[in-house]
N, C-alpha and C positions, 0 to 999 in steps of 0.2 A: 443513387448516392454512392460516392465512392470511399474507398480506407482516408484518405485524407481531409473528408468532411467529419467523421465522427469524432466527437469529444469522450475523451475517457480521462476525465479530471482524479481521477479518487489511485492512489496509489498504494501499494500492500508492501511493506518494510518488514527486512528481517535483520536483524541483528544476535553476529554467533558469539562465543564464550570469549573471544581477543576484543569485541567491540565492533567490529567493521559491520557497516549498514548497506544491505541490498537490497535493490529495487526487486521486485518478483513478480510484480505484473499490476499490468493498468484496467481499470474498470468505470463502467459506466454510472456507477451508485456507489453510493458507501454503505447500502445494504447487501449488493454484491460483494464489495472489498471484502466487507467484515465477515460473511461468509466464509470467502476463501482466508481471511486470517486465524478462523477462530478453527477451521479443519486442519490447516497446518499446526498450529498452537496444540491442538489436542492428540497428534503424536508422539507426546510425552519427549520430545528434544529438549535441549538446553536454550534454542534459540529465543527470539522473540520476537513476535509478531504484531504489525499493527497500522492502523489506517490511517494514511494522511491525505489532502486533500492538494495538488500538484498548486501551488502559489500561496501555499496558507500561512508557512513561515513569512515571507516579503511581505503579506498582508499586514502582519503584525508589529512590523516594524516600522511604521508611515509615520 
């Protein structure tokens, strides 16, 4: 299997104290994302962190 066969659908969002949304990394679960969202989150920053799933907003809109 190569980098270009694996699917890593689940996305980790961070959003700082102006608003602006950043991607911060792709994962294979959204038990994995939420993992890394909830260890970032618990550094006590201002950000905020959280898991969306890569096509989930488009879905929503049909």
């Amino acid at each position: 299997m190569n980098d270009s066969t694996v699917t890593l659908p689940w996305l980790v969002i961070r959003q700082d104290d102006s608003g602006n949304r950043y991607s911060v990394g792709r994962y294979a679960t959204r038990a994995e994302a939420q993992k890394i969202a909830d260890s970032l989150d618990s550094r006590g920053h201002k950000q905020l962190y959280w898991v969306e799933r890569i096509g989930q907003a488009g879905e929503d809109q049909a």
